[in-house]
C-alpha atoms as one frame of an Amber mdcrd trajectory, in Angstrom:
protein
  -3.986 -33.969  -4.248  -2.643 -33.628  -7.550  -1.072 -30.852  -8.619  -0.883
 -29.460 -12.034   1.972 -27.621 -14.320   1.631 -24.196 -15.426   3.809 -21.099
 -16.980   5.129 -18.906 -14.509   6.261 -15.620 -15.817   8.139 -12.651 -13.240
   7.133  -9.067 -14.152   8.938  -6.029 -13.491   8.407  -2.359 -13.431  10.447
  -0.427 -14.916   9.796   3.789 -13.887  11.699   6.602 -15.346  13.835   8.325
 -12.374  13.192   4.992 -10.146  14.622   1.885 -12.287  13.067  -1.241 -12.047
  11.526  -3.385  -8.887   9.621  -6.476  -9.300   5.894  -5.963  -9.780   4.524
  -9.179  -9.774   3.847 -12.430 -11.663   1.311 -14.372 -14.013  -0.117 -17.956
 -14.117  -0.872 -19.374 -17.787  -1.630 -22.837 -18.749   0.661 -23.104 -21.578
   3.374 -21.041 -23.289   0.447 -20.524 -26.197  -1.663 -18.729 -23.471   1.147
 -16.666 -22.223   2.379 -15.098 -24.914  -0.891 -13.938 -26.272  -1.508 -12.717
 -22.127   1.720 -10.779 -22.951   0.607 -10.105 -26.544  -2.443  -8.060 -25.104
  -0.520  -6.594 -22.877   1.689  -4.688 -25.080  -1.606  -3.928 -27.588  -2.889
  -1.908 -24.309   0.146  -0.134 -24.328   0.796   3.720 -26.327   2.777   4.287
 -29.330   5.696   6.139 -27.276   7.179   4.463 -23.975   5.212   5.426 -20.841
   7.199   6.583 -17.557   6.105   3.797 -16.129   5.165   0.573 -17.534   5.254
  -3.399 -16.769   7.782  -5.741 -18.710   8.021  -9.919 -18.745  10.960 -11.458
 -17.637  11.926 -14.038 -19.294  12.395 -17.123 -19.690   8.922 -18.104 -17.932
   9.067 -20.728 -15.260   7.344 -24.012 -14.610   5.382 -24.558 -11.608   2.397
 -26.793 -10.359  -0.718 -25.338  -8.742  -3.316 -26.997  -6.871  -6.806 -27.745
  -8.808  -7.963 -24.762  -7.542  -5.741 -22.674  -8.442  -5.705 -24.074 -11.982
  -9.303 -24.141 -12.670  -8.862 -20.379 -11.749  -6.317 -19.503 -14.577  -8.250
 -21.911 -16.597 -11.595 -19.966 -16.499  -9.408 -16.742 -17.320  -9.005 -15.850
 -21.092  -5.094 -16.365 -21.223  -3.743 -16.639 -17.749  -4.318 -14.197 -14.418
  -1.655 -11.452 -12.943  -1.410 -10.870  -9.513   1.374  -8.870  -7.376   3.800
 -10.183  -4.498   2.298 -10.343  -1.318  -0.410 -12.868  -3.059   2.320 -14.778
  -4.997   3.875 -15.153  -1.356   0.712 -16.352   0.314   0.014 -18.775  -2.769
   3.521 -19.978  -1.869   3.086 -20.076   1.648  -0.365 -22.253   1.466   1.232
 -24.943  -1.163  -1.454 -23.215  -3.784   2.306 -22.761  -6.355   4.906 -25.369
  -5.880   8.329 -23.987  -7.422
């Protein structure tokens, strides 16, 4: 199977009162596609900072996906977010190859 490279990028949450925990991760097929991902992001956000909001961690990571998984982020308009427990299971199943 052949396994393809994609951007990587760590979130975290950061919660007045709380500090910050991780709170998840997105897939992008390019550095192009995951700063405008991140781009939107912040459009989404209000003028003043939230309590709680979601921040990129950089720098983004490389990692190969199986076909699957990459026709998945490639049929998304900039990448696809998802939280832990699924990053761990893509892990677990060889879906994301560090």
């Amino acid at each position: 199977m052949d396994l393809e490279k994609v951007v990587l990028i760590e979130w975290l949450e950061s919660e007045f009162g709380w500090g910050i925990r991780p709170d998840g991760y997105s897939l992008h097929l390019n550095q192009d596609n995951a700063e405008n991902f991140i781009e939107d992001y912040w459009n989404t956000m209000p003028e003043e900072v939230p309590n709680e909001y979601s921040r990129p961690c950089y720098p983004a990571m490389s990692v190969k996906v199986t076909p699957t998984l990459y026709l998945k982020i490639s049929e998304s308009e900039n990448g696809i977010r998802f939280y832990n427990r699924t990053f761990d299971e893509y892990i677990k199943s060889g879906d994301i190859i560090k």
